[in-house]
C-alpha positions in Angstrom: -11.4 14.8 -16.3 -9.5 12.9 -13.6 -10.0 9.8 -15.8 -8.5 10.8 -18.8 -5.8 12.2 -16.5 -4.8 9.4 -15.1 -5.1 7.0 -18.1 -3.0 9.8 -20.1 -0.2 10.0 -17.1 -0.2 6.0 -16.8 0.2 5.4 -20.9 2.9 7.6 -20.4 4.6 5.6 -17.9 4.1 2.2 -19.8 5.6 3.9 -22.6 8.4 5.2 -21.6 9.9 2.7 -18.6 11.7 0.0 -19.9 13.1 -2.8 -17.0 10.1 -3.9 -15.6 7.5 -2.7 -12.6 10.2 -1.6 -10.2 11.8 0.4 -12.8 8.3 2.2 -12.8 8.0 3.1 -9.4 10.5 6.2 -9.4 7.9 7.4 -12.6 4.6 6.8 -10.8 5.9 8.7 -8.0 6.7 11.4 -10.2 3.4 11.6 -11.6 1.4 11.6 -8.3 3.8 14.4 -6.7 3.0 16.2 -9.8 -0.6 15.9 -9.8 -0.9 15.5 -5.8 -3.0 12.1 -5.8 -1.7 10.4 -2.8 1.2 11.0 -0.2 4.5 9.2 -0.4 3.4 6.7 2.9 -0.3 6.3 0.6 2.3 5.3 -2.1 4.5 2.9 -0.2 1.5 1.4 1.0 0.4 0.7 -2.5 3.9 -0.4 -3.5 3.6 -3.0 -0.6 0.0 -4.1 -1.5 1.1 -4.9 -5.3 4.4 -7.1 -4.4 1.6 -9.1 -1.8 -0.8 -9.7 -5.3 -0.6 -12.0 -7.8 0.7 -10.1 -10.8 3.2 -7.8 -12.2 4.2 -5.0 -9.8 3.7 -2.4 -12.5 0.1 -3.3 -13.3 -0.6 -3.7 -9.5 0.5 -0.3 -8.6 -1.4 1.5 -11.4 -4.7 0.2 -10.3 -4.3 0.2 -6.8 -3.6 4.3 -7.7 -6.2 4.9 -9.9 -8.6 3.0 -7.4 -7.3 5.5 -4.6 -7.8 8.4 -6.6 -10.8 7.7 -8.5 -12.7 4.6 -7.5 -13.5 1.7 -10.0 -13.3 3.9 -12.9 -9.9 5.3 -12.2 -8.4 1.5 -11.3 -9.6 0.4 -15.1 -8.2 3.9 -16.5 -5.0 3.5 -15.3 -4.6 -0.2 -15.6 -5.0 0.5 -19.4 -3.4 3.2 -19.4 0.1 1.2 -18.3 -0.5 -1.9 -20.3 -1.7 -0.2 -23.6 1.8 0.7 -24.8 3.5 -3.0 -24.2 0.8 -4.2 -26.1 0.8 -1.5 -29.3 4.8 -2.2 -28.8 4.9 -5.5 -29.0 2.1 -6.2 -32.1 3.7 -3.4 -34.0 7.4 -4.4 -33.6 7.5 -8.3 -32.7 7.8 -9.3 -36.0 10.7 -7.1 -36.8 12.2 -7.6 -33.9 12.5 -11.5 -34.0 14.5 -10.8 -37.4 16.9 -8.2 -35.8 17.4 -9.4 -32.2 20.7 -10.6 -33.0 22.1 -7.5 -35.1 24.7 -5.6 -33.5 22.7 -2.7 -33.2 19.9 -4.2 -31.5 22.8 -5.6 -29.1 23.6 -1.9 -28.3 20.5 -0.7 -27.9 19.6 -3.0 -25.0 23.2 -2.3 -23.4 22.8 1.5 -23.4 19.3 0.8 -22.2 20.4 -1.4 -19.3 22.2 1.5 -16.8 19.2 3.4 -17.3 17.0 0.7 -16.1 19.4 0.4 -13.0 19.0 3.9 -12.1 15.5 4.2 -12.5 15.4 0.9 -10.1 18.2 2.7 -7.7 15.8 5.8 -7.5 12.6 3.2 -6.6 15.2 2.0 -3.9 16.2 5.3 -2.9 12.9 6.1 -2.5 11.1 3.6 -0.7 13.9 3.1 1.7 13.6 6.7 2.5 9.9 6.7 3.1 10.1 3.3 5.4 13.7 4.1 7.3 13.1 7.8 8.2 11.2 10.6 10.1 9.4 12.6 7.8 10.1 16.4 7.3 13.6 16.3 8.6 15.5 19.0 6.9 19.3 18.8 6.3 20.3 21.1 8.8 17.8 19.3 11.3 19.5 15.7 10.9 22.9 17.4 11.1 22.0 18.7 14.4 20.3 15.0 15.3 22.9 12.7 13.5 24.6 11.6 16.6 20.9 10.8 18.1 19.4 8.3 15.8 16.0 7.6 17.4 15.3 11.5 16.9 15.7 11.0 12.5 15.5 6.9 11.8 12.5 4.6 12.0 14.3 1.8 14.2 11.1 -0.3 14.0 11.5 0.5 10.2 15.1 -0.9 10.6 14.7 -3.7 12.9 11.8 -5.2 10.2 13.8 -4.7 7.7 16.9 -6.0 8.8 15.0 -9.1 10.1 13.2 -10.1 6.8 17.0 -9.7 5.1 17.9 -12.4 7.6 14.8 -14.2 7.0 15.8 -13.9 3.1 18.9 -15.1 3.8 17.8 -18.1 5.6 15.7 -19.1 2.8 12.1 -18.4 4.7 8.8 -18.5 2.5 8.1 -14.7 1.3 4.8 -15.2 2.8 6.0 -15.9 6.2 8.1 -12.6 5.9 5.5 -10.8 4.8 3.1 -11.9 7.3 5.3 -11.5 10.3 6.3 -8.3 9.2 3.1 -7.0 9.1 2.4 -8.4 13.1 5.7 -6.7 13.7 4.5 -3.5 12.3 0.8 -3.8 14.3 2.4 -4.9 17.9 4.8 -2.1 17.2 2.2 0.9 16.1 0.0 -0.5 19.2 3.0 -0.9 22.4 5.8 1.3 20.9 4.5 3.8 18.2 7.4 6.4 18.5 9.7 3.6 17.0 7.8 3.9 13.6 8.3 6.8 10.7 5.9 10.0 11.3 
Protein backbone atom coordinates (compact mmCIF):
# COMPACT_ATOMS: atom_id res chain seq x y z
CA UNK A 1 0.00 0.00 0.00
CA UNK A 2 1.60 3.16 -1.32
CA UNK A 3 0.85 4.69 2.15
CA UNK A 4 2.58 2.53 4.19
CA UNK A 5 5.33 2.81 1.60
CA UNK A 6 5.94 6.07 1.85
CA UNK A 7 5.44 6.54 5.60
CA UNK A 8 7.95 3.41 5.97
CA UNK A 9 10.66 5.10 3.33
CA UNK A 10 10.13 8.74 5.02
CA UNK A 11 10.65 7.22 8.85
CA UNK A 12 13.58 5.92 7.36
CA UNK A 13 14.90 9.10 6.27
CA UNK A 14 14.12 10.96 9.60
CA UNK A 15 15.92 8.35 11.26
CA UNK A 16 18.82 8.10 9.79
CA UNK A 17 19.88 11.91 8.39
CA UNK A 18 21.41 13.77 10.92
CA UNK A 19 22.34 17.80 9.82
CA UNK A 20 19.09 19.15 9.09
CA UNK A 21 16.59 19.23 5.83
CA UNK A 22 19.27 19.83 3.24
CA UNK A 23 21.24 16.96 4.56
CA UNK A 24 17.91 14.98 3.61
CA UNK A 25 17.56 15.94 0.18
CA UNK A 26 20.43 13.51 -1.28
CA UNK A 27 18.17 10.59 0.78
CA UNK A 28 14.69 11.60 -0.47
CA UNK A 29 16.07 11.53 -3.79
CA UNK A 30 17.32 8.19 -3.27
CA UNK A 31 14.14 6.96 -2.20
CA UNK A 32 11.98 8.32 -5.05
CA UNK A 33 14.64 7.01 -7.88
CA UNK A 34 14.17 3.82 -6.06
CA UNK A 35 10.56 3.63 -5.96
CA UNK A 36 10.06 5.93 -9.21
CA UNK A 37 7.57 8.55 -7.55
CA UNK A 38 8.50 11.64 -9.34
CA UNK A 39 11.27 12.84 -11.76
CA UNK A 40 14.37 14.69 -10.64
CA UNK A 41 12.82 18.31 -12.37
CA UNK A 42 9.26 17.05 -10.18
CA UNK A 43 11.76 16.94 -7.34
CA UNK A 44 13.67 20.21 -7.78
CA UNK A 45 10.39 21.73 -8.04
CA UNK A 46 9.38 20.41 -4.70
CA UNK A 47 12.78 21.30 -3.24
CA UNK A 48 12.01 24.93 -4.46
CA UNK A 49 8.41 24.98 -3.23
CA UNK A 50 9.58 23.96 0.55
CA UNK A 51 12.50 26.69 0.85
CA UNK A 52 9.45 29.32 -0.39
CA UNK A 53 7.08 27.77 2.86
CA UNK A 54 7.20 28.60 6.25
CA UNK A 55 8.85 25.61 7.82
CA UNK A 56 11.69 23.24 8.00
CA UNK A 57 12.82 22.19 4.50
CA UNK A 58 12.85 18.55 5.60
CA UNK A 59 9.19 18.44 6.60
CA UNK A 60 8.27 20.61 3.53
CA UNK A 61 9.64 18.26 1.14
CA UNK A 62 8.16 15.07 2.59
CA UNK A 63 4.64 16.33 2.26
CA UNK A 64 4.90 18.10 -0.84
CA UNK A 65 6.15 14.28 -2.08
CA UNK A 66 3.74 12.32 -0.44
CA UNK A 67 1.00 14.84 -1.73
CA UNK A 68 2.40 14.31 -5.39
CA UNK A 69 2.39 10.73 -5.16
CA UNK A 70 -0.56 10.02 -3.19
CA UNK A 71 -2.89 12.91 -2.51
CA UNK A 72 -3.90 14.10 1.10
CA UNK A 73 -3.25 10.73 2.51
CA UNK A 74 0.23 10.41 1.22
CA UNK A 75 1.21 14.19 2.40
CA UNK A 76 0.07 13.21 6.18
CA UNK A 77 1.96 9.59 5.71
CA UNK A 78 5.01 11.01 4.93
CA UNK A 79 5.02 14.09 7.01
CA UNK A 80 4.84 11.51 9.93
CA UNK A 81 6.74 9.44 8.63
CA UNK A 82 9.96 12.08 8.70
CA UNK A 83 9.13 13.74 12.04
CA UNK A 84 8.27 10.44 14.01
CA UNK A 85 11.89 9.52 14.65
CA UNK A 86 13.09 13.23 16.01
CA UNK A 87 10.42 12.98 18.15
CA UNK A 88 10.91 9.09 19.60
CA UNK A 89 14.76 10.44 19.66
CA UNK A 90 14.48 13.16 21.45
CA UNK A 91 11.77 11.88 24.46
CA UNK A 92 13.75 8.72 24.69
CA UNK A 93 17.23 10.26 24.90
CA UNK A 94 16.93 14.04 26.08
CA UNK A 95 17.21 13.29 29.46
CA UNK A 96 20.38 11.40 29.10
CA UNK A 97 21.71 13.43 26.87
CA UNK A 98 21.56 16.79 28.86
CA UNK A 99 23.79 14.77 31.52
CA UNK A 100 26.39 13.64 28.85
CA UNK A 101 26.53 16.50 26.36
CA UNK A 102 29.74 17.57 27.71
CA UNK A 103 31.59 14.06 28.00
CA UNK A 104 34.25 13.51 25.74
CA UNK A 105 32.61 10.91 23.97
CA UNK A 106 29.56 12.69 23.14
CA UNK A 107 32.17 15.46 21.90
CA UNK A 108 33.42 12.81 19.32
CA UNK A 109 30.47 11.55 18.35
CA UNK A 110 29.10 14.87 16.99
CA UNK A 111 32.73 15.53 15.26
CA UNK A 112 32.73 12.22 13.40
CA UNK A 113 29.18 12.98 12.68
CA UNK A 114 29.82 16.49 11.21
CA UNK A 115 31.80 15.36 7.66
CA UNK A 116 29.06 13.18 7.05
CA UNK A 117 26.53 15.76 7.40
CA UNK A 118 28.70 17.84 4.87
CA UNK A 119 28.71 15.21 2.34
CA UNK A 120 25.29 14.39 2.47
CA UNK A 121 24.68 18.36 1.98
CA UNK A 122 27.59 18.36 -0.92
CA UNK A 123 25.52 15.51 -2.70
CA UNK A 124 22.03 17.83 -2.19
CA UNK A 125 24.29 20.54 -3.92
CA UNK A 126 25.63 18.28 -6.38
CA UNK A 127 22.42 17.38 -7.23
CA UNK A 128 20.26 20.16 -7.50
CA UNK A 129 22.86 22.19 -9.32
CA UNK A 130 23.00 19.41 -11.78
CA UNK A 131 19.28 19.27 -12.37
CA UNK A 132 18.90 23.31 -12.71
CA UNK A 133 22.49 24.06 -14.72
CA UNK A 134 22.28 21.27 -17.32
CA UNK A 135 20.68 19.60 -20.41
CA UNK A 136 19.21 16.49 -19.41
CA UNK A 137 20.41 13.02 -20.89
CA UNK A 138 23.80 14.16 -21.89
CA UNK A 139 26.10 11.29 -21.78
CA UNK A 140 29.83 11.67 -21.01
CA UNK A 141 31.03 11.03 -24.40
CA UNK A 142 28.17 13.52 -25.67
CA UNK A 143 29.47 16.57 -23.47
CA UNK A 144 33.05 15.66 -24.48
CA UNK A 145 32.15 16.07 -27.96
CA UNK A 146 29.93 19.55 -26.95
CA UNK A 147 32.34 20.92 -24.22
CA UNK A 148 33.74 23.64 -26.32
CA UNK A 149 29.90 24.56 -27.27
CA UNK A 150 28.24 25.39 -24.04
CA UNK A 151 24.75 26.38 -25.15
CA UNK A 152 24.48 22.71 -26.65
CA UNK A 153 25.07 20.97 -22.61
CA UNK A 154 24.36 24.16 -19.97
CA UNK A 155 21.18 25.86 -19.02
CA UNK A 156 22.49 29.50 -19.55
CA UNK A 157 19.07 30.86 -18.37
CA UNK A 158 19.78 28.27 -15.47
CA UNK A 159 23.12 30.15 -15.01
CA UNK A 160 22.35 33.63 -15.61
CA UNK A 161 19.39 33.22 -12.58
CA UNK A 162 21.59 31.87 -10.66
CA UNK A 163 24.47 33.88 -10.93
CA UNK A 164 22.09 36.92 -10.47
CA UNK A 165 20.40 35.96 -7.22
CA UNK A 166 24.26 35.23 -5.79
CA UNK A 167 24.75 38.92 -6.67
CA UNK A 168 21.45 39.74 -5.30
CA UNK A 169 22.72 37.69 -2.07
CA UNK A 170 25.56 39.48 -2.03
CA UNK A 171 24.09 42.78 -2.09
CA UNK A 172 21.97 41.97 0.81
CA UNK A 173 18.37 41.87 -1.29
CA UNK A 174 15.26 40.43 0.70
CA UNK A 175 15.07 36.52 -0.20
CA UNK A 176 11.68 37.26 -1.32
CA UNK A 177 12.55 39.71 -3.92
CA UNK A 178 15.04 36.99 -5.28
CA UNK A 179 12.72 34.55 -5.19
CA UNK A 180 10.13 36.48 -6.91
CA UNK A 181 12.23 37.84 -9.65
CA UNK A 182 13.62 34.65 -10.25
CA UNK A 183 10.57 33.14 -10.84
CA UNK A 184 9.57 36.20 -13.69
CA UNK A 185 13.01 35.48 -14.94
CA UNK A 186 12.27 31.89 -15.35
CA UNK A 187 8.44 32.66 -17.02
CA UNK A 188 9.72 35.59 -19.62
CA UNK A 189 12.43 33.15 -20.33
CA UNK A 190 10.30 29.73 -20.93
CA UNK A 191 7.76 32.18 -22.87
CA UNK A 192 10.54 34.47 -25.40
CA UNK A 193 13.70 32.26 -25.19
CA UNK A 194 12.81 28.55 -24.12
CA UNK A 195 15.96 26.85 -25.64
CA UNK A 196 18.01 28.84 -22.93
CA UNK A 197 16.34 26.60 -20.16
CA UNK A 198 17.31 22.72 -19.12
CA UNK A 199 15.28 19.92 -21.20
Amino acid sequence: MIYLQLLYSFFKIGLFAFGGGYAMISMIQGEIELHGWLSASEFIDIIAISEMTPGPIAVNSATFVGFKVAGLGGSAAATLGVALPSLIIILSISGIYMRFQRKPLSRKIFYGVRPAVTGLVAAACIFVARTALLRSGLTFAQLGQSLLRPGDWLSLGGVAIAALSLVALKRKAHPILIIAGAAAAGILLGVFFPSLLPV
